[in-house]
Each structure stands twice: as structure tokens, then as C-alpha cells.
C-alpha positions in Angstrom: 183.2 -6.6 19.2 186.2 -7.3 21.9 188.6 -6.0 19.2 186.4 -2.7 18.8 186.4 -2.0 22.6 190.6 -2.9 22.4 190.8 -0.6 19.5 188.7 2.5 21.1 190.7 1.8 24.4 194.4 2.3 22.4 193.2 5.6 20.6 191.9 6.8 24.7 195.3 5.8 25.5 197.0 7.9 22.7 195.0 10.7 23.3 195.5 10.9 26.7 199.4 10.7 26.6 199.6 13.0 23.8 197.0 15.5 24.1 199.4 18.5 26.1 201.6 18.6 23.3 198.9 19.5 20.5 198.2 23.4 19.7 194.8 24.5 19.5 193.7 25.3 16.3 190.6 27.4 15.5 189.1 29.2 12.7 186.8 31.9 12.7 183.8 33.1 9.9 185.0 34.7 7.1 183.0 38.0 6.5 182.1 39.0 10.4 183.8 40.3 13.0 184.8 38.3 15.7 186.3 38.6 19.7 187.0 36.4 21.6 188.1 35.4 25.0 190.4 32.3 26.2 192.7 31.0 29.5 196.3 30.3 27.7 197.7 27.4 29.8 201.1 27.5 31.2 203.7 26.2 28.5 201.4 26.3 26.0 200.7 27.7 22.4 197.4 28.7 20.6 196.7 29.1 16.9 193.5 30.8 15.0 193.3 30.7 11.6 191.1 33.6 9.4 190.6 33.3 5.6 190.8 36.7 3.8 189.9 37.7 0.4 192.5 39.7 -2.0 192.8 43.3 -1.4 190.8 43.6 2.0 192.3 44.5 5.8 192.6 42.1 8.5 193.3 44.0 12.1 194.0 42.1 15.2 193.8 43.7 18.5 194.6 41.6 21.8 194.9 42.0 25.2 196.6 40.0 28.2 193.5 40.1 31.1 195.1 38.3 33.8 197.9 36.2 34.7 201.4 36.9 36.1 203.2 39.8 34.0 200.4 40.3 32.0 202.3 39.2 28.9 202.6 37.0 26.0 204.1 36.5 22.6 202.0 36.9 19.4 202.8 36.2 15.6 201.3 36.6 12.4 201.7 34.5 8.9 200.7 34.8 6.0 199.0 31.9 3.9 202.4 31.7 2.5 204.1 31.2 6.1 205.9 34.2 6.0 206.1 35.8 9.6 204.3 39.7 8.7 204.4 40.6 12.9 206.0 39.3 16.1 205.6 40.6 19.6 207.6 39.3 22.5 206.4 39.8 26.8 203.8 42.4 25.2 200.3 42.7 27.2 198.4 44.2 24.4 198.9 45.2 20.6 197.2 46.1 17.4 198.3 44.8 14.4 196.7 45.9 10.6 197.4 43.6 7.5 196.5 44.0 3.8 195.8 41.4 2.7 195.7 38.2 -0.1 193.6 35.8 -0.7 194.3 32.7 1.6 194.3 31.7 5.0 196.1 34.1 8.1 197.3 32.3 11.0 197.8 34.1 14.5 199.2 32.5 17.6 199.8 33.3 21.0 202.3 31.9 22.6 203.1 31.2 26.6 205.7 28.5 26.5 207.8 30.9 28.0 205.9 30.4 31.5 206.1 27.1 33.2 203.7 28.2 36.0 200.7 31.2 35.4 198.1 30.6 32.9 196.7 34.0 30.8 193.6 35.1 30.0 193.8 36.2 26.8 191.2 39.0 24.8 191.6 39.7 21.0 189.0 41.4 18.4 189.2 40.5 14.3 188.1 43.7 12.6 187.7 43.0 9.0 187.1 45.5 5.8 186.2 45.0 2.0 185.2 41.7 2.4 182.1 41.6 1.0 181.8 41.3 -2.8 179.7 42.8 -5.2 177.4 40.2 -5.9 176.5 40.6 -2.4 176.3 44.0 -2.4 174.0 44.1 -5.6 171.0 41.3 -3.9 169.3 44.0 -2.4 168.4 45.3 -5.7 166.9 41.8 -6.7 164.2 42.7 -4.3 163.6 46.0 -5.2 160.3 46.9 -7.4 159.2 50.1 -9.0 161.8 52.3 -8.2 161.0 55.0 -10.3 157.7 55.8 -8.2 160.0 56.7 -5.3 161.3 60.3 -5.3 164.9 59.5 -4.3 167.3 57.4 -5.1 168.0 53.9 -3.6 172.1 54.3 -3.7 171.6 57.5 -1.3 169.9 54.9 1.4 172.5 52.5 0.6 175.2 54.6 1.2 173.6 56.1 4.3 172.9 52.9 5.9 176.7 51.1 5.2 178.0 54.4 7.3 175.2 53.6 9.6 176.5 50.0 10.1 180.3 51.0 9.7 179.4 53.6 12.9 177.8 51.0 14.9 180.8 48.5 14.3 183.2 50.9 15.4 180.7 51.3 18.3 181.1 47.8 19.1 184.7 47.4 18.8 185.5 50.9 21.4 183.0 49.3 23.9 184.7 45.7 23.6 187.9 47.3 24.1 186.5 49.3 27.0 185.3 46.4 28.4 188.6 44.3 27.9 190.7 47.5 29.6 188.0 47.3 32.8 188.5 43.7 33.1 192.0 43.9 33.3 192.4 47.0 35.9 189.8 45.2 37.8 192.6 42.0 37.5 195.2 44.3 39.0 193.0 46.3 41.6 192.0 42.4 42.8 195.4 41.5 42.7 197.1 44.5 44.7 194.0 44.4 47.1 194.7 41.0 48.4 199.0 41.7 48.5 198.0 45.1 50.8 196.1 42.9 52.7 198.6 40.0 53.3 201.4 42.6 53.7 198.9 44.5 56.2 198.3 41.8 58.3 202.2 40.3 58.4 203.4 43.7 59.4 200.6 43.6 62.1 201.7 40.1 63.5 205.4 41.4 63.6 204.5 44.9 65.6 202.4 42.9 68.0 205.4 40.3 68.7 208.0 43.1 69.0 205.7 45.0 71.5 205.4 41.7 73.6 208.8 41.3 73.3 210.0 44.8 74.7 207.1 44.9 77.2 209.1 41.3 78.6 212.5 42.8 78.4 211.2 46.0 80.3 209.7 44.1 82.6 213.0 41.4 83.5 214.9 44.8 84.1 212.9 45.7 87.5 212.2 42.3 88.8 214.5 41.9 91.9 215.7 38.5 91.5 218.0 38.4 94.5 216.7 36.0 97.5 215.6 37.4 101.0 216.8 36.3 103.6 215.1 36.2 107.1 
């Protein structure tokens, strides 16, 4: 028992010591699109990982939020570790790959700043990833086809474009929404420097303006003693 509490106390101990210079690693689900939103500390680096089938499009679109230059550097491999994009001090991007079966890795990187932390927005947009097997369950379910007078590949196709409109949908309103959240970062930001800058150049007009309402004064006050 006393060597179970000595061993769980070590691996603490480890973990604690060593834990700022792992990378975060996530993955995401393979078939649905995904966004997400994360603080990037200062000096560190962040990984995601997405697995792609053969022949289908992977599109990455990020955004810097907040944070002091609103930038940060952003790769992408391929599941043979072959760097396919780089950006360096960008504050947003979009990025399309074609891609092979396997597992993309993307990382954003803020080892370059030793001080400000990022907030960090990006969106997965993925195509042609479903197969045909999946494609084809519907019919498994369907019954008696020829008593309807139309034809079930029609409603198919009309209700993909349906759901291809409404992901598009989806992604212009999350990159709406990431743009807002960033001007209202900046707004915030320039707000409170007006304000400080406001109030210093109040503090130095009111010190001047004491200080030439003194010296006016010393200039007429007879300082010469009367004698009687």
C-alpha cells in the first residue's frame, strides 16, 4: 500500500515538472464538421489531428481573436509528414487540401511570444467523405417505391443540396461570428488606451495650468520689505 501511494506521488511529481513542455494533441470526428475555439498560451504549441479518406477535401479556416498582434504561426502535414502549408505572424487564413487516406496534422504555434496568450478560432470543412454504403442505407428502409409517382433519387438529390446550403449557412455565420468577436477585441482594446491616454493628458494640462497660474502669480508679489 505505502509503495502505491510513493509510486502515485513520483508520477504527480513528473507530471508536474514536465507538463509545460508537452503539446496538446487533439483529434476531431472524422465525417463532421467541426470549429472550435481555444486560449494558445504564451510559448506554447498546439497540435489537432483529422483523419481523411482518399480523394476527399479537407479546408482549414482560422482566426487569431485576441491577443497582442493578433498573430500566430500555423502548419499543415500530411500523414506522411510532409509540410503541404506554412504561415508565419498571420491573424487569419484559409487553407484547402486534397487529400489521402491517413491522418492530417495542423498546429498553431506561439513560441514566438514569451508574454500574450491567443485566442485562437478555426472551422474543419470537410467534402466527399461519406461512402457509398452510407449513402445507399436509406434505400434499405424504403418499401414500395413503385406506388409513389416520383422518383426517390430526385428527393435525394434535392435534400444533399438542402444540407450542403445549410452547411455553408453555418460556416458564413461562424465566420461572422469569429470576425465580430475579434473587432469587438480591438474596439475593447482601443477603448480602454483612449481612455488611459485621455486621462494622462488631463492630469498633465491640469499640472501645467497650476504651474503657470504659480509662476504668474510670483511675478506680481512685491517681495521687498517695508519699512516704517
Amino acid at each position: 500500500m505505502e509503495a502505491g501511494r510513493v509510486i502515485a506521488c513520483a508520477l504527480s511529481v513528473f507530471v508536474a515538472l514536465f507538463s509545460d513542455r508537452f503539446v496538446l494533441v487533439a483529434s476531431f470526428s472524422q465525417s463532421m464538421d467541426s470549429d472550435f475555439t481555444f486560449t494558445l498560451a504564451a510559448g506554447r504549441k498546439e497540435c489537432f489531428f483529422q483523419t481523411m479518406k482518399k480523394d476527399a477535401s479537407l479546408e482549414i479556416e482560422y482566426q487569431v481573436l485576441d491577443g497582442a498582434g493578433l498573430d500566430v504561426d500555423f502548419l499543415i502535414s500530411s500523414p506522411s509528414g510532409q509540410v503541404l502549408f506554412s504561415d508565419y505572424h498571420k491573424s487569419d487564413g484559409v487553407h484547402t487540401v486534397e487529400t489521402v487516406g491517413g491522418d492530417y496534422m495542423f498546429c498553431f504555434d506561439n513560441t514566438f511570444s514569451s508574454v500574450s496568450e491567443k485566442l485562437i478560432f478555426f472551422e474543419l470543412i470537410l467534402d466527399n467523405m461519406e461512402t457509398e454504403e452510407e449513402q445507399d442505407d436509406w434505400k434499405a428502409y424504403v418499401q414500395g417505391t413503385d406506388i409513389l409517382d416520383m422518383k426517390l433519387e430526385d428527393i435525394m438529390d434535392t435534400i444533399n443540396n438542402v444540407k450542403a446550403r445549410l452547411g455553408k449557412s453555418v460556416h458564413i455565420q461562424n465566420v461572422l461570428r469569429a470576425f465580430e468577436a475579434r473587432d469587438r477585441n480591438i474596439q475593447e482594446s482601443n477603448f480602454d488606451r483612449v481612455n488611459f491616454w485621455s486621462i494622462t493628458n488631463l492630469v498633465v494640462m491640469m499640472m501645467i495650468a497650476a504651474t503657470q497660474v504659480y509662476l504668474v502669480r510670483s511675478l506680481f508679489e512685491d517681495k521687498r520689505k517695508i519699512r516704517t
